[in-house]
Structure formats: structure tokens, C-alpha cells
Backbone atoms as SQL, in Angstrom:
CREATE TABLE atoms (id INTEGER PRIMARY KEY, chain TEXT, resi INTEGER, resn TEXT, atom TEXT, x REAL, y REAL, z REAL);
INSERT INTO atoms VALUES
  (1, 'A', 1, 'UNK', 'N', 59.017, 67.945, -5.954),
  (2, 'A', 1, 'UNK', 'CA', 58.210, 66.904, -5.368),
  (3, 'A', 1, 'UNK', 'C', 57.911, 67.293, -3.920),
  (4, 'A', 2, 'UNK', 'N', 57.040, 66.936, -3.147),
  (5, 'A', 2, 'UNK', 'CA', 56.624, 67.235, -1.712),
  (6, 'A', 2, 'UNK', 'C', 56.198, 65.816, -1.571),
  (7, 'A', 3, 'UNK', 'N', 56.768, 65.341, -0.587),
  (8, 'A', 3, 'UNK', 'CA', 56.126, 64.273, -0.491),
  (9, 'A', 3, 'UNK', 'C', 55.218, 63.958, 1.121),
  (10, 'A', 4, 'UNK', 'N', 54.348, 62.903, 0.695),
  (11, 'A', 4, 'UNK', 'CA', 53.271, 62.819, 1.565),
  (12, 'A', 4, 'UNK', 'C', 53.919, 61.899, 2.800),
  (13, 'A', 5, 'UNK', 'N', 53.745, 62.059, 3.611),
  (14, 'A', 5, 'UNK', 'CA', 53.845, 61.207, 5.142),
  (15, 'A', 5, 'UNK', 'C', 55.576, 60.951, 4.917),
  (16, 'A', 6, 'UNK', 'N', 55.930, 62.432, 5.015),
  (17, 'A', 6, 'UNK', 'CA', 57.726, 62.049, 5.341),
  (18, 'A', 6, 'UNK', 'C', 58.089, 61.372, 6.467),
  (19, 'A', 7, 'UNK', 'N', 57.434, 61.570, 7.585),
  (20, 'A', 7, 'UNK', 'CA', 57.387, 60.907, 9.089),
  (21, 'A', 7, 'UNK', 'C', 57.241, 59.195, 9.142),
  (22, 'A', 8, 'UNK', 'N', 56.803, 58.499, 7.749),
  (23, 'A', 8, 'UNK', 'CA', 56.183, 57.056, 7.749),
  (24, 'A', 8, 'UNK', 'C', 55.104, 57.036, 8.830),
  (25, 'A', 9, 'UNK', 'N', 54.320, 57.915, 8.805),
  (26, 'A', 9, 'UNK', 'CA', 52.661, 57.797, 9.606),
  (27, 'A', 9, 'UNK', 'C', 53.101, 57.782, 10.795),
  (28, 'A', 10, 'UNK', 'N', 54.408, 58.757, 11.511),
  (29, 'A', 10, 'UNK', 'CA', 54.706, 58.712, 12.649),
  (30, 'A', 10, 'UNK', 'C', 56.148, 58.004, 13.029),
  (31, 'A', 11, 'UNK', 'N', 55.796, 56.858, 12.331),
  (32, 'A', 11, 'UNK', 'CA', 56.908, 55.757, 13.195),
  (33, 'A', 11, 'UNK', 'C', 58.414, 56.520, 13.089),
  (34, 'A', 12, 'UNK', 'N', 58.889, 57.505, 12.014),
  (35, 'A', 12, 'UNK', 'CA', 59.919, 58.474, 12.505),
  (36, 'A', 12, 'UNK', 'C', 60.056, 59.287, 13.149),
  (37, 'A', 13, 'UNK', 'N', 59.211, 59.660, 14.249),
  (38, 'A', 13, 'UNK', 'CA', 59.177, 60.724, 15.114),
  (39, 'A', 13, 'UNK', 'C', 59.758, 59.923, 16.409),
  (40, 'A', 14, 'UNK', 'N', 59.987, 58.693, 16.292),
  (41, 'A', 14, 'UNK', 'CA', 60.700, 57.812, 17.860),
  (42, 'A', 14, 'UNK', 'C', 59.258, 57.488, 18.610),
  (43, 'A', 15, 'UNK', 'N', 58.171, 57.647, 18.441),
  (44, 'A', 15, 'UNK', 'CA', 57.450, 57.210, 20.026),
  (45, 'A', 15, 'UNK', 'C', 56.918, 55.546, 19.179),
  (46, 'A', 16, 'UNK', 'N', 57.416, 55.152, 18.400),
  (47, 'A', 16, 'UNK', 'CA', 57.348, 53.332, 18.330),
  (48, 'A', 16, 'UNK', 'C', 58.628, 52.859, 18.526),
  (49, 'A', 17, 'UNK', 'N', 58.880, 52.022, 19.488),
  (50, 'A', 17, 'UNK', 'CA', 59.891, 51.447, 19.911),
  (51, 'A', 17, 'UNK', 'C', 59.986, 49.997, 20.379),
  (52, 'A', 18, 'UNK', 'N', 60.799, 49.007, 19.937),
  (53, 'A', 18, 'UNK', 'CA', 60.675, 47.952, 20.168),
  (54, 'A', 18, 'UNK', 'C', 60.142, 47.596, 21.442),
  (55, 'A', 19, 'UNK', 'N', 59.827, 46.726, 21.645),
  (56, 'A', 19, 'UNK', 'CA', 59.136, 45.807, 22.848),
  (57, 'A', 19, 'UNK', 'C', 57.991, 46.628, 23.498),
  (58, 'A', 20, 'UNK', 'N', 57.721, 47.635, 23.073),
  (59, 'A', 20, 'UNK', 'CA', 56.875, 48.748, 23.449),
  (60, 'A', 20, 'UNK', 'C', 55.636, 48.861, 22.554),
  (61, 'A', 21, 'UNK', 'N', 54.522, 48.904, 23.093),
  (62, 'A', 21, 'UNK', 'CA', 53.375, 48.761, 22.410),
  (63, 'A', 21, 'UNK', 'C', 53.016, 50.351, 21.866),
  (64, 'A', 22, 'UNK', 'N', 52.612, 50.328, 20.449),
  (65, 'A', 22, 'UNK', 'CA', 52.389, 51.712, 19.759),
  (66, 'A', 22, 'UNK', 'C', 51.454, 52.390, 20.187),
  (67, 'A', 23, 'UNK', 'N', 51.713, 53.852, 20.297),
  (68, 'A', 23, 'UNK', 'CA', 50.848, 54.896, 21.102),
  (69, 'A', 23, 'UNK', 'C', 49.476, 54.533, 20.286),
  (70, 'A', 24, 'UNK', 'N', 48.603, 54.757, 21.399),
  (71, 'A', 24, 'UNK', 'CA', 47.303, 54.832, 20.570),
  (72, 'A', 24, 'UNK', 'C', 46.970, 56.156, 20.059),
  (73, 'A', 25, 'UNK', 'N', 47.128, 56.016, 18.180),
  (74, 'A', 25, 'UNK', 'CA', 46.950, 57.122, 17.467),
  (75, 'A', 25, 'UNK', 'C', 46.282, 56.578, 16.228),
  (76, 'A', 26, 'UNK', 'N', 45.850, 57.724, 15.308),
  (77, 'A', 26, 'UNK', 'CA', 44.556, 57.249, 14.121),
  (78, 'A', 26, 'UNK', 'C', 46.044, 56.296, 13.173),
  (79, 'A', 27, 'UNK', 'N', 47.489, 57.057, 13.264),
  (80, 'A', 27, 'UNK', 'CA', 48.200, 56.474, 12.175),
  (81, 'A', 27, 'UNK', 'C', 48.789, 55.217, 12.845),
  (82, 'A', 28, 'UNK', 'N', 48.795, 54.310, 13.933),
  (83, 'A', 28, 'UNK', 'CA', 49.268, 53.538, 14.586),
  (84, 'A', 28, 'UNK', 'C', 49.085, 52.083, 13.872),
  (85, 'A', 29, 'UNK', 'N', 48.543, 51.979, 12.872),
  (86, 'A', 29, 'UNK', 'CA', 47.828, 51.183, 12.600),
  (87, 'A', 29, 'UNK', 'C', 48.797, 51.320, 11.276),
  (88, 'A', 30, 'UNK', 'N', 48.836, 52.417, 10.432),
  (89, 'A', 30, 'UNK', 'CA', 49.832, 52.368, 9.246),
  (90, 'A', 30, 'UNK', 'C', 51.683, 52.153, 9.989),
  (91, 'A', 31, 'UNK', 'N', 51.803, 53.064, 10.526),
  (92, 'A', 31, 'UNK', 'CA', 53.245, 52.509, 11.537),
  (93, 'A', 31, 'UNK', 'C', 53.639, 51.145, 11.610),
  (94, 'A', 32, 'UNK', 'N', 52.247, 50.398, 12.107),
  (95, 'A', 32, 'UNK', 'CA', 52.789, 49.198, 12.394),
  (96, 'A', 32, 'UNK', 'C', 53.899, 48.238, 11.154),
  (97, 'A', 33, 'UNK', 'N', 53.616, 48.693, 9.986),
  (98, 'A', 33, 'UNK', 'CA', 54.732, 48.333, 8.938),
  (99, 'A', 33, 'UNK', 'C', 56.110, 48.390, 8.967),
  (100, 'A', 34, 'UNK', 'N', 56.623, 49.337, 10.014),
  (101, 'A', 34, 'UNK', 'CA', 57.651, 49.565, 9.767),
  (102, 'A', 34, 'UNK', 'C', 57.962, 48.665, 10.893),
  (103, 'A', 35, 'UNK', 'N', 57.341, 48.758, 11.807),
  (104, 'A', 35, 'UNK', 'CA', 58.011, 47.900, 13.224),
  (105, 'A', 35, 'UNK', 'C', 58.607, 46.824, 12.425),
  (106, 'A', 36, 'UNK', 'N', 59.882, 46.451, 12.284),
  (107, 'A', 36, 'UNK', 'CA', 60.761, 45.498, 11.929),
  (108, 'A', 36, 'UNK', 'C', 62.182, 46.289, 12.408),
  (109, 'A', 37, 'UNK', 'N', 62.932, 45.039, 12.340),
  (110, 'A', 37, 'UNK', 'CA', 64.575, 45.575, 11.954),
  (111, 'A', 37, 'UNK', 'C', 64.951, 46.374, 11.307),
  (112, 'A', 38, 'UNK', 'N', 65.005, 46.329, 10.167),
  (113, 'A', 38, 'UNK', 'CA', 64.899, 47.741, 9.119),
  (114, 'A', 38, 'UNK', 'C', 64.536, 48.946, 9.668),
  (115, 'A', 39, 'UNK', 'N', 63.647, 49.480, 10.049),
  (116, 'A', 39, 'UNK', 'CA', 62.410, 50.316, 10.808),
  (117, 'A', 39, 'UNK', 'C', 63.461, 50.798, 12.030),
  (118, 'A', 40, 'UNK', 'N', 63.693, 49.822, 12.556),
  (119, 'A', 40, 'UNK', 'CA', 64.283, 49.877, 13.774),
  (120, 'A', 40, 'UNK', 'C', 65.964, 50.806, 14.147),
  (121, 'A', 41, 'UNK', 'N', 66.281, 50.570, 12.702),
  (122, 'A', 41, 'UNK', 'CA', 67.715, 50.501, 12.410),
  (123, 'A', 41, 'UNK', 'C', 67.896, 51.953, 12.109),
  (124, 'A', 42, 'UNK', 'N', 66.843, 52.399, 11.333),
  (125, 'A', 42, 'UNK', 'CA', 66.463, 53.705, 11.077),
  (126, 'A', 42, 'UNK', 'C', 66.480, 54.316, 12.397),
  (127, 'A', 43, 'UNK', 'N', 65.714, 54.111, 12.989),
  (128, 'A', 43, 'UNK', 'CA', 65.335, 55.154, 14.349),
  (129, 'A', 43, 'UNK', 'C', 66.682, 54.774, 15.171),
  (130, 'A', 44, 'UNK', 'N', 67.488, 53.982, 15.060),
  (131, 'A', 44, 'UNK', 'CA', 69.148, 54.323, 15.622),
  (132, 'A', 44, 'UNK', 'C', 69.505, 55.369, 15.448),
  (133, 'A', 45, 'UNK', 'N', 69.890, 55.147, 13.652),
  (134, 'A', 45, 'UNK', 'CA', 70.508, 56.494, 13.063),
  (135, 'A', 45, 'UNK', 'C', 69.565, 57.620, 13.512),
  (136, 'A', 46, 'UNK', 'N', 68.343, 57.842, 13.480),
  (137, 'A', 46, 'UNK', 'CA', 67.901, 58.865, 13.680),
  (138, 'A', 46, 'UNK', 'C', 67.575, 59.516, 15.163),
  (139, 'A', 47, 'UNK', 'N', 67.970, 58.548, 15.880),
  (140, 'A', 47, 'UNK', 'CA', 68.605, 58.636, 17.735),
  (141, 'A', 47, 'UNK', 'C', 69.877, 59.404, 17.771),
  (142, 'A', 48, 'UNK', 'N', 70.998, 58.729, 17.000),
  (143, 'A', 48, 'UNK', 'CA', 71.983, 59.198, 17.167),
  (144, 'A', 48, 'UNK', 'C', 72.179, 60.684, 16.813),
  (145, 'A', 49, 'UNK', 'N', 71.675, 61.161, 15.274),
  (146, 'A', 49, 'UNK', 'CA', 71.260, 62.171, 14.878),
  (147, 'A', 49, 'UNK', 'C', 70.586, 63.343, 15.699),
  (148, 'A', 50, 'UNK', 'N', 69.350, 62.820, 16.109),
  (149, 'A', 50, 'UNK', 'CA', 68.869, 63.753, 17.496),
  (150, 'A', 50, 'UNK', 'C', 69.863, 64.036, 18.017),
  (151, 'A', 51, 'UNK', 'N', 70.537, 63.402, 18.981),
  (152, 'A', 51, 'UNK', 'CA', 71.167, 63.567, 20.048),
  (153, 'A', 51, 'UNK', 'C', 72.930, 64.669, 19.578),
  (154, 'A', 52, 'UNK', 'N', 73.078, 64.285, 18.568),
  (155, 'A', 52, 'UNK', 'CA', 74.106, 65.176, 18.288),
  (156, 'A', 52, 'UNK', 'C', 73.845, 66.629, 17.656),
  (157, 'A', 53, 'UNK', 'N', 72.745, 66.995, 17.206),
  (158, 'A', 53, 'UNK', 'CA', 72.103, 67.929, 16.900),
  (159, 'A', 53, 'UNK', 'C', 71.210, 68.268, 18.043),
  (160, 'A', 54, 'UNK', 'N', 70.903, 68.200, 19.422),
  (161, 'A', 54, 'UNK', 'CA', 70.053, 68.718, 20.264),
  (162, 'A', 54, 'UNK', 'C', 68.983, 68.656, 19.917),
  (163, 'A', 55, 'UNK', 'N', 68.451, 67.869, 19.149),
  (164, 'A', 55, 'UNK', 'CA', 67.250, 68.255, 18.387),
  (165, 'A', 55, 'UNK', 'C', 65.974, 66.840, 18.946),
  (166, 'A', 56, 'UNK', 'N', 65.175, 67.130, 17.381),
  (167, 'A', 56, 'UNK', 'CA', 64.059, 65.241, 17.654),
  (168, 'A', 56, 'UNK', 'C', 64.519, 64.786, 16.562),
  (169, 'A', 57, 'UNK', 'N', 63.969, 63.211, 16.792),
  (170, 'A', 57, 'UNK', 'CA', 63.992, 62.365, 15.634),
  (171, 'A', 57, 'UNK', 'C', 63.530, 63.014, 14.341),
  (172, 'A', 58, 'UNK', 'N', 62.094, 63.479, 15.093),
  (173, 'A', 58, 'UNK', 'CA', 61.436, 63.771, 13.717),
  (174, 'A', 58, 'UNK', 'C', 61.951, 64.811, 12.886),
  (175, 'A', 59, 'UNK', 'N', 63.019, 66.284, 13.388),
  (176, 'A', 59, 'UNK', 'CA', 63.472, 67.269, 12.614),
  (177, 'A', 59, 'UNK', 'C', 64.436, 66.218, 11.706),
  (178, 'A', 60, 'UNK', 'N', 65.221, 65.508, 12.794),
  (179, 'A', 60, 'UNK', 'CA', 66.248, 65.250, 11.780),
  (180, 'A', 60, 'UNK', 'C', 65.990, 64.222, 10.574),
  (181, 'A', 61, 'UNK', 'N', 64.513, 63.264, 10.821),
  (182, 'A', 61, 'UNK', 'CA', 63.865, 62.572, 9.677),
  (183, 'A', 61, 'UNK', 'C', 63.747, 63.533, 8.457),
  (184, 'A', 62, 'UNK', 'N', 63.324, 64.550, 8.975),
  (185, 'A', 62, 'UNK', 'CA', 62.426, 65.877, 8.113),
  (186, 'A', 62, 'UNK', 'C', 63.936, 66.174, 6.908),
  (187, 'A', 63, 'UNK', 'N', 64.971, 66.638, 7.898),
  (188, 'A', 63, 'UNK', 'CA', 66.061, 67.184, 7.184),
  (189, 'A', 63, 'UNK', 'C', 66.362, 66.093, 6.429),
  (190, 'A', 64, 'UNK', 'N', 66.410, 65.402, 6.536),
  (191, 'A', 64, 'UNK', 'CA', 67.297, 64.337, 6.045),
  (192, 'A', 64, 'UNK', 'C', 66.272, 64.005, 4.584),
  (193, 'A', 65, 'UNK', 'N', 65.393, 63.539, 4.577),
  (194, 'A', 65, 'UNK', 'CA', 64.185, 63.581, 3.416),
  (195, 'A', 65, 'UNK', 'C', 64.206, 65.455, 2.814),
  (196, 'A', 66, 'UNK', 'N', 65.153, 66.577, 3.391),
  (197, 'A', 66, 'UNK', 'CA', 65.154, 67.599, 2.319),
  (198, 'A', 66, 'UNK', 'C', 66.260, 67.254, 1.993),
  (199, 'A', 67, 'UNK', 'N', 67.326, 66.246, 2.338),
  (200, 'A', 67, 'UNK', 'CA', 68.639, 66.494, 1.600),
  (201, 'A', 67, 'UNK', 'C', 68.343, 65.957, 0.302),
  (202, 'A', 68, 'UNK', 'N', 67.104, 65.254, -0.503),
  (203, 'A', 68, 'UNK', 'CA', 67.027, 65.160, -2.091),
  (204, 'A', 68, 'UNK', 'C', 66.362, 65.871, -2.601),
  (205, 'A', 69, 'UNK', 'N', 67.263, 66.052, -3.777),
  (206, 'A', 69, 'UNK', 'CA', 67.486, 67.145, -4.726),
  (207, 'A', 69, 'UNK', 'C', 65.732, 67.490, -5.301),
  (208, 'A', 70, 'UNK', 'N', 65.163, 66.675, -5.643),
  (209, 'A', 70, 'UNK', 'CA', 63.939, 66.586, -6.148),
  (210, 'A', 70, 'UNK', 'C', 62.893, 67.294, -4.973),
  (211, 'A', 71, 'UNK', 'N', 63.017, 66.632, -3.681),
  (212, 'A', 71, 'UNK', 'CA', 62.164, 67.451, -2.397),
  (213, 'A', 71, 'UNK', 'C', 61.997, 69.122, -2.360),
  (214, 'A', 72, 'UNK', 'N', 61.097, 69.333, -2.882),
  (215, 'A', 72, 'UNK', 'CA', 61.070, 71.204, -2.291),
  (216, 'A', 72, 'UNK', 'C', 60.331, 71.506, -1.003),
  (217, 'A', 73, 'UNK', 'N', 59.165, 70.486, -0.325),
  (218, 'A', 73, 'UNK', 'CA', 58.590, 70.748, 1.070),
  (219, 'A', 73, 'UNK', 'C', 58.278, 69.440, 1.683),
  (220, 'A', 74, 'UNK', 'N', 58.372, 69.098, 2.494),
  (221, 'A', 74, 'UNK', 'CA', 57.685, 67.777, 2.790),
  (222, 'A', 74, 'UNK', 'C', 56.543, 68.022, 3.739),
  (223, 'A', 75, 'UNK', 'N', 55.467, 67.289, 3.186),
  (224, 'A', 75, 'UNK', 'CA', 53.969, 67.933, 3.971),
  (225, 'A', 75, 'UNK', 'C', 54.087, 66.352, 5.607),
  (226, 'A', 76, 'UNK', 'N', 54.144, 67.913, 6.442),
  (227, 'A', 76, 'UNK', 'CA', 53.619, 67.101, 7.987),
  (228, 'A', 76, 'UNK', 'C', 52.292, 67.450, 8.373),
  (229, 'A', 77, 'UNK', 'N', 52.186, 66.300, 9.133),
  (230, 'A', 77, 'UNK', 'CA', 50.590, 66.293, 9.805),
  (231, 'A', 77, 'UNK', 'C', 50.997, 66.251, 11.137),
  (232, 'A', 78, 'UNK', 'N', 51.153, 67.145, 11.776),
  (233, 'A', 78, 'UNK', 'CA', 51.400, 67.494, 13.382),
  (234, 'A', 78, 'UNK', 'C', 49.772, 67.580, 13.555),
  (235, 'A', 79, 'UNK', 'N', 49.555, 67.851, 15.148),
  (236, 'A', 79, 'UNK', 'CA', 47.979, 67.756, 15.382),
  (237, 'A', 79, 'UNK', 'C', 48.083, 68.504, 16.412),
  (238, 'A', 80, 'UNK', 'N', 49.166, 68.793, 16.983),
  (239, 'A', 80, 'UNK', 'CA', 49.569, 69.688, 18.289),
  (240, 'A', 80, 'UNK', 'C', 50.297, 70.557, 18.127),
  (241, 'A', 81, 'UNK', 'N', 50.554, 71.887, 18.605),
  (242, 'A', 81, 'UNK', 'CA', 51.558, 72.915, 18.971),
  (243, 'A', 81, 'UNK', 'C', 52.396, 71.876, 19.320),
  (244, 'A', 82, 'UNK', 'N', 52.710, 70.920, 19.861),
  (245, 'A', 82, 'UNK', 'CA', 54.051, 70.423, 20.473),
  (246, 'A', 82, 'UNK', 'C', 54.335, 69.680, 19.690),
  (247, 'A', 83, 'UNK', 'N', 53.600, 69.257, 18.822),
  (248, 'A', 83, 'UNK', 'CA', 54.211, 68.490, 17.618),
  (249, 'A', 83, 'UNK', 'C', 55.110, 69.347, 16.472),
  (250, 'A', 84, 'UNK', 'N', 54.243, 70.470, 16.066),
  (251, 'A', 84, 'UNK', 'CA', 54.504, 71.068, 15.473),
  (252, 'A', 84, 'UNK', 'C', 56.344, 71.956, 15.649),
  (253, 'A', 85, 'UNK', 'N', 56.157, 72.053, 17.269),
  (254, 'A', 85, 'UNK', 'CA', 57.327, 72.531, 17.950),
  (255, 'A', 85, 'UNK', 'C', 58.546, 71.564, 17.459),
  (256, 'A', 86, 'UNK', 'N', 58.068, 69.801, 17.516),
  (257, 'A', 86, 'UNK', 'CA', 59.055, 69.199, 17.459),
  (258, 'A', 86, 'UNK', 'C', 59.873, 68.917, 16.059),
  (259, 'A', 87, 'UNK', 'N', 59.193, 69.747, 14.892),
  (260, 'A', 87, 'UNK', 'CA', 59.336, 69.690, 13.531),
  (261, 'A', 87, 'UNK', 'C', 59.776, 70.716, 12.802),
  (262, 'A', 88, 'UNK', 'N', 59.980, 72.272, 13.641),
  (263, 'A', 88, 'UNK', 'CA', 60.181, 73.086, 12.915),
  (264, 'A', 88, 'UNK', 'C', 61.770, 73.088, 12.754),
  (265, 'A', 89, 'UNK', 'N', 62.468, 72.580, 13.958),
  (266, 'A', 89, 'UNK', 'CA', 64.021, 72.476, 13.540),
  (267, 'A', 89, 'UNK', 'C', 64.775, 72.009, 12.203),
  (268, 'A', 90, 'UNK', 'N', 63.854, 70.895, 11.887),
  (269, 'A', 90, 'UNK', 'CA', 64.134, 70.764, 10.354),
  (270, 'A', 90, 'UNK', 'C', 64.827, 71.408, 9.515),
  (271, 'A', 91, 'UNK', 'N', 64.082, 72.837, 9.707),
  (272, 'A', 91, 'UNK', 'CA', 64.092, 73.861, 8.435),
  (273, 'A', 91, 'UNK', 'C', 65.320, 74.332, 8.739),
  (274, 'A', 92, 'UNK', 'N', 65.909, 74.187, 9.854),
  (275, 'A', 92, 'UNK', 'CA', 67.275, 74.773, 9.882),
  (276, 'A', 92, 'UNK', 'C', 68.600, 73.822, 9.878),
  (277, 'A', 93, 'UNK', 'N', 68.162, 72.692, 10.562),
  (278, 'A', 93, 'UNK', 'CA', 68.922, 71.589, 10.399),
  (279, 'A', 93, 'UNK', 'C', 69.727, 71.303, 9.365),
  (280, 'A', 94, 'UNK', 'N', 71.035, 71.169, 9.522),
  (281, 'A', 94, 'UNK', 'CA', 71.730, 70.438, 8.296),
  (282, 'A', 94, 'UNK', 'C', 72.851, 69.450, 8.860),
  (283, 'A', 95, 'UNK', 'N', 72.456, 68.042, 8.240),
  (284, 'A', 95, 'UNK', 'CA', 73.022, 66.920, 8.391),
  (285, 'A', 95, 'UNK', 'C', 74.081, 67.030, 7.787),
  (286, 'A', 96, 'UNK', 'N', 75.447, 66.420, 8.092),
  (287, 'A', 96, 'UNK', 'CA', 76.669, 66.102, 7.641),
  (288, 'A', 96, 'UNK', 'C', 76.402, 64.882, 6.515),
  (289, 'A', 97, 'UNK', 'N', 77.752, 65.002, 5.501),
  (290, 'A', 97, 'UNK', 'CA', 77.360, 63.944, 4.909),
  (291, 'A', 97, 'UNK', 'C', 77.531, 62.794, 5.495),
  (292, 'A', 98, 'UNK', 'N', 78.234, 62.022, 6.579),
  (293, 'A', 98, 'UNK', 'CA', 78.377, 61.251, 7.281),
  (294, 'A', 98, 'UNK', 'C', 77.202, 60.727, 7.449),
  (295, 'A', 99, 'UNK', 'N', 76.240, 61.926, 8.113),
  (296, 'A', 99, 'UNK', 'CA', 74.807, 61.100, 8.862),
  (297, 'A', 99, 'UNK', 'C', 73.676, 61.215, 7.307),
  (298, 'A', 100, 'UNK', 'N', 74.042, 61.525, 6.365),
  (299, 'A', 100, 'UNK', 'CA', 73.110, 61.396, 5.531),
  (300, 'A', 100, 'UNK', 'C', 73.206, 60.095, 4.823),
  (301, 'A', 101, 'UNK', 'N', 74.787, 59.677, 4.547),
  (302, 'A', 101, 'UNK', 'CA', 75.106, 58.396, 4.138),
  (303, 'A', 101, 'UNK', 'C', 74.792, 57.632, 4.797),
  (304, 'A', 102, 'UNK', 'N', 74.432, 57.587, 6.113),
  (305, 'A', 102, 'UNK', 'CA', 74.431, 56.621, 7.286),
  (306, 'A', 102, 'UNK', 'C', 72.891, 56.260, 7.314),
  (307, 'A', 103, 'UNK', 'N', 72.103, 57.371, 7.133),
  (308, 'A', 103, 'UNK', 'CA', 70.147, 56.677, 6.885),
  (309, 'A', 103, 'UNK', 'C', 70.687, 56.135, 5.400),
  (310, 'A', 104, 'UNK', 'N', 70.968, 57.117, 4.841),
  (311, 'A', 104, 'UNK', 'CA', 70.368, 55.976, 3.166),
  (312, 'A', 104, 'UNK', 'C', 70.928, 54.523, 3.654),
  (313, 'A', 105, 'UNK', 'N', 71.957, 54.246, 4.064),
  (314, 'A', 105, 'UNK', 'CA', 72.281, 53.179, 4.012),
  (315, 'A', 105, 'UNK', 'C', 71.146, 52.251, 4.927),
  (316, 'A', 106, 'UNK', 'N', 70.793, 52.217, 6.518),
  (317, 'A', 106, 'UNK', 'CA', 70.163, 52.143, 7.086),
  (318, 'A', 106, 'UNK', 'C', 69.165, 51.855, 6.254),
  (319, 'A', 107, 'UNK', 'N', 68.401, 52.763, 6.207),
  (320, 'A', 107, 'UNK', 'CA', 66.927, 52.696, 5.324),
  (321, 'A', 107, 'UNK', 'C', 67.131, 51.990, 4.065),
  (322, 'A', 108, 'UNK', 'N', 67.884, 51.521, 3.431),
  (323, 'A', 108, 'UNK', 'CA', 67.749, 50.550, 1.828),
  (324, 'A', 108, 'UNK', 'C', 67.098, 49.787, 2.056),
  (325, 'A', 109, 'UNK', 'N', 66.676, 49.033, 3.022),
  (326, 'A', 109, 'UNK', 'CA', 65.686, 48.189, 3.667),
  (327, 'A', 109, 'UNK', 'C', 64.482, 48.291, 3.860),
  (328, 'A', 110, 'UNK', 'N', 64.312, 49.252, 4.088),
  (329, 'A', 110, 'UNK', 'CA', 63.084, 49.849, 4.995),
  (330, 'A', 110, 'UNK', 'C', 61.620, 50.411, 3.902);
């Protein structure tokens, strides 16, 4: 399976954040779905994740959507070299089971 918009149209890459109005972008408009609690709860875990891996939200979104078994690529839509920069860690990334149990759980909501 490859699946389409592993990022949720952005809102896993961290730049939507509560009380903070969404970047103006073409997917800002699909994002806005997630803005909830749920949504929110996610981009914890996936804060915390960054930060213990040196990494971005979005690699460790990326990794975390290859830890199922069924996933063989997940298609991103970067639009920048610096986007692109912020996504390739992914491919090397590997989450503990700790932080993998910790989104599924998180995300059952979402």
C-alpha cells in the first residue's frame, strides 16, 4: 500500500498549532480537520518524538506511518528543497516501540 497524504495535508509536519492561525497554504483548508484535541494530541507525541530523535515532526510522522506492515512508500508532497530536507530522515528513522505505541494510541481518535 502507499498511501496518499501521510502528512494529513500538512497538519503533521507541526506548523498548525493551537491558538495559532494556519499558514497560508493550498492544503490549509484540508488541515483544518484535524485542528481538534485529537489532532493536537498527536503533534505532542510527535513533538516529543522530534525532539528525542533530533529530527522533525514530519520524519518522525513519516516513520511512524512505515512502521505498518502493509506500507511499502508513503507518497509526500514537499514543494521546497527545505521541505523535502525536512522528510528525508524518515527513511532512516526508527521509532522504539514505546513511541510507536504511544501515536497509535494518541491517534485512535484522530
Amino acid at each position: 500500500m502507499i498511501p496518499y497524504s501521510p502528512l494529513a495535508a500538512g497538519f503533521l509536519t507541526g506548523k498548525y498549532r493551537p491558538g495559532r492561525p494556519p499558514p497560508k497554504s493550498a492544503r490549509a483548508g484540508r488541515a483544518r480537520q484535524y485542528m481538534n484535541s485529537p489532532g493536537f494530541a498527536v503533534l505532542e507525541a510527535l513533538d516529543a518524538g522530534a525532539e528525542a530523535h533530533n529530527t522533525t515532526q514530519a520524519a518522525v510522522a513519516l516513520a511512524w506511518g512505515m512502521t505498518r506492515p502493509a506500507v511499502t512508500a508513503p507518497i509526500i508532497g514537499e514543494t521546497s528543497p527545505e521541505q523535502l530536507a525536512d522528510l528525508l530522515p524518515a527513511a532512516e528513522l526508527t521509532l522504539s516501540e514505546d513511541e510507536v505505541t504511544n501515536l497509535d494510541r494518541v491517534s485512535a481518535s484522530f
